[in-house]
C-alpha atoms as a printed R data frame, in Angstrom:
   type eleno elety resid chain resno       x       y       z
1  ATOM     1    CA   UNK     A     1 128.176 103.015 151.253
2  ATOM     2    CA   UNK     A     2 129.220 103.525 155.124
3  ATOM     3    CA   UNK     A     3 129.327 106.659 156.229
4  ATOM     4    CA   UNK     A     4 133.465 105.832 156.845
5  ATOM     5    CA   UNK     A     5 133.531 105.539 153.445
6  ATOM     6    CA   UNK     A     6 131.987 108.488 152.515
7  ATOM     7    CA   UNK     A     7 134.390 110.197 154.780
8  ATOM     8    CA   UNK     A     8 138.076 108.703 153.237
9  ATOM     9    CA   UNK     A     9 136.281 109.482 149.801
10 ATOM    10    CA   UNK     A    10 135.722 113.247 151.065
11 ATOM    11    CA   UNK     A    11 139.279 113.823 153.255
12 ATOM    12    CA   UNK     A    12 141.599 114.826 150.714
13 ATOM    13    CA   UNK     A    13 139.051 116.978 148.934
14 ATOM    14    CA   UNK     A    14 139.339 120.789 149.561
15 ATOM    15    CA   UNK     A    15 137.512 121.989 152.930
16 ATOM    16    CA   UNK     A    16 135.715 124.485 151.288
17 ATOM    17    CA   UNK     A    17 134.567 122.649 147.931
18 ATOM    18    CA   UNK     A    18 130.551 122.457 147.830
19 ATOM    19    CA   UNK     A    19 128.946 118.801 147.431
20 ATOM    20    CA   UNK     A    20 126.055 117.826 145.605
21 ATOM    21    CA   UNK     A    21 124.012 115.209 144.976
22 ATOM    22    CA   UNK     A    22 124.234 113.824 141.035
23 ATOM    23    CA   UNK     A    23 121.225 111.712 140.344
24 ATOM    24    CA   UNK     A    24 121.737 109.925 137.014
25 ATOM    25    CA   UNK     A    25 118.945 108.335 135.580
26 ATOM    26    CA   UNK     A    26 117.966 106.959 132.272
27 ATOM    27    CA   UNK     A    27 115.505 109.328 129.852
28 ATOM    28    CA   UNK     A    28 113.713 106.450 128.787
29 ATOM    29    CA   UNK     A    29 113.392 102.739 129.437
30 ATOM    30    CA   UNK     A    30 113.560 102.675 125.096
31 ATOM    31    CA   UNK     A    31 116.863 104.990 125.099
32 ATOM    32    CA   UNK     A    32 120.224 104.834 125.835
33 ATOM    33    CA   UNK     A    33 120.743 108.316 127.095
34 ATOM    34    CA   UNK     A    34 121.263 109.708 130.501
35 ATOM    35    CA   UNK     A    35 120.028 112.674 132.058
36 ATOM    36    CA   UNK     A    36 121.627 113.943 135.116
37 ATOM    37    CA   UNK     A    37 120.047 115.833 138.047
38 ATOM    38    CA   UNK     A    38 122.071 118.277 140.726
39 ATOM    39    CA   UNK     A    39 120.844 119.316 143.788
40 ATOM    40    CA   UNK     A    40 123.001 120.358 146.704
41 ATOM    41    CA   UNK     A    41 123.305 118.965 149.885
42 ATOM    42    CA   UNK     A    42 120.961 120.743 152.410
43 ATOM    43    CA   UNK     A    43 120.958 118.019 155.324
44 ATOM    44    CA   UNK     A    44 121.134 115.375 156.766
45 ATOM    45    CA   UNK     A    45 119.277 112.676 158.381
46 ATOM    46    CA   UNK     A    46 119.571 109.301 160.106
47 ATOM    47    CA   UNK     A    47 116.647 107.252 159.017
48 ATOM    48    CA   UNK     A    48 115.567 103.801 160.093
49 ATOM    49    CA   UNK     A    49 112.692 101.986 158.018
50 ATOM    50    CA   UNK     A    50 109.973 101.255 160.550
51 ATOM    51    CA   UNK     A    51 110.050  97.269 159.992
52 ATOM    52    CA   UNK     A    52 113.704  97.422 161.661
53 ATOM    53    CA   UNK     A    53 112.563  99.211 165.045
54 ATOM    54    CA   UNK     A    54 114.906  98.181 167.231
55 ATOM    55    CA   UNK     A    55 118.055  97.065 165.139
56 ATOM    56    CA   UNK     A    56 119.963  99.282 165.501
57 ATOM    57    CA   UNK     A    57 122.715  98.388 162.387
58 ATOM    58    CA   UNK     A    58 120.146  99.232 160.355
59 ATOM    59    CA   UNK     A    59 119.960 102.962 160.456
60 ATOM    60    CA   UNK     A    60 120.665 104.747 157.368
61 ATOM    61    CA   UNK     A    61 122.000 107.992 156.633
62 ATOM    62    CA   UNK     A    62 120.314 110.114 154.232
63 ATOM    63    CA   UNK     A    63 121.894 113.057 152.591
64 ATOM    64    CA   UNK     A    64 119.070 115.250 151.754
65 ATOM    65    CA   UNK     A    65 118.984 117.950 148.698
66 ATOM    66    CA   UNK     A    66 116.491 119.019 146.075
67 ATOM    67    CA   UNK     A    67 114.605 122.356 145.394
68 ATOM    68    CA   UNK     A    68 114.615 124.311 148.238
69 ATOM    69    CA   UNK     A    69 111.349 124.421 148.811
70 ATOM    70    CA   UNK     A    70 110.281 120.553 148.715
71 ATOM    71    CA   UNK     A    71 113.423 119.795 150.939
72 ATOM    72    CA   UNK     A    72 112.081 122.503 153.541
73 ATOM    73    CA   UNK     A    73 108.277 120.976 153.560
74 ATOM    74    CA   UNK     A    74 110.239 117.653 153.757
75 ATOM    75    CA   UNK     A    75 112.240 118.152 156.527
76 ATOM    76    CA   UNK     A    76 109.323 120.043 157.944
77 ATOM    77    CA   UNK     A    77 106.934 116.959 158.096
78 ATOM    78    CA   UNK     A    78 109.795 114.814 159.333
79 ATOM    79    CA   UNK     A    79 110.418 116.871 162.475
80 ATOM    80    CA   UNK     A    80 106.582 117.206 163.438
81 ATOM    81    CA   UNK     A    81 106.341 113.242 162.520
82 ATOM    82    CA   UNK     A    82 109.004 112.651 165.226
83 ATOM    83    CA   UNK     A    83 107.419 115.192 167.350
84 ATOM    84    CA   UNK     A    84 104.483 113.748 167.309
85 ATOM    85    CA   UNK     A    85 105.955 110.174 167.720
86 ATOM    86    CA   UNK     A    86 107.795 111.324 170.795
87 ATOM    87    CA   UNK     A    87 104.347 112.419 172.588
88 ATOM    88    CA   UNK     A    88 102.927 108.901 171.489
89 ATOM    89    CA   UNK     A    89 105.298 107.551 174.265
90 ATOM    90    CA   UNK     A    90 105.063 106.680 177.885
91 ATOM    91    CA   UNK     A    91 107.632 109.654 179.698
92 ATOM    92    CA   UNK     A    92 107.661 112.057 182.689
93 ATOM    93    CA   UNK     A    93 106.025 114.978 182.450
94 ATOM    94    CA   UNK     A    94 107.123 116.109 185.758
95 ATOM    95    CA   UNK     A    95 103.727 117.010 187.859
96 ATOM    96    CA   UNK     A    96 101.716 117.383 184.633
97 ATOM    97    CA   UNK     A    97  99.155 114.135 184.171
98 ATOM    98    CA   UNK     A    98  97.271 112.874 181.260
């Protein structure tokens, strides 16, 4: 889905309605039931798999939700990982050298 898409399917829903994430999934491989997990939306987060460095049509969007908790310690170790990507490039550091 394109995130234009995501936005005509959202537009003539009420402003203040909550979204979630519905995960359906199968109980068993065996079974023909469903089960279906909720979890609200708590972010967001443009993602780009590290084999496409570069192209840039290949960024995703990721709508992140799940227990409070693991979502926290997610987005956690995604903004040190960047962090500590950022530092692992060449920039100016104004009088400060290395």
């Amino acid at each position: 889905m394109r995130v234009s898409e995501l936005i005509d399917m959202l537009k003539d829903q009420p402003p203040d309605a909550e979204v979630e994430l519905a995960i359906v999934a199968p109980l068993s491989d065996e079974e023909d039931d469903i089960t279906v997990d909720r979890y609200s939306v708590e972010g967001m987060l443009p993602w780009q798999d590290e084999d496409d460095e570069g192209n840039e049509e290949e960024v995703v969007i990721w709508l992140v939700g799940g227990e409070d908790d693991d979502v926290e310690a997610f987005l956690d170790a995604i903004e040190e990982q960047q962090h500590d990507h950022e530092h692992d490039h060449d920039h100016d550091h104004g009088d400060h050298h290395h």
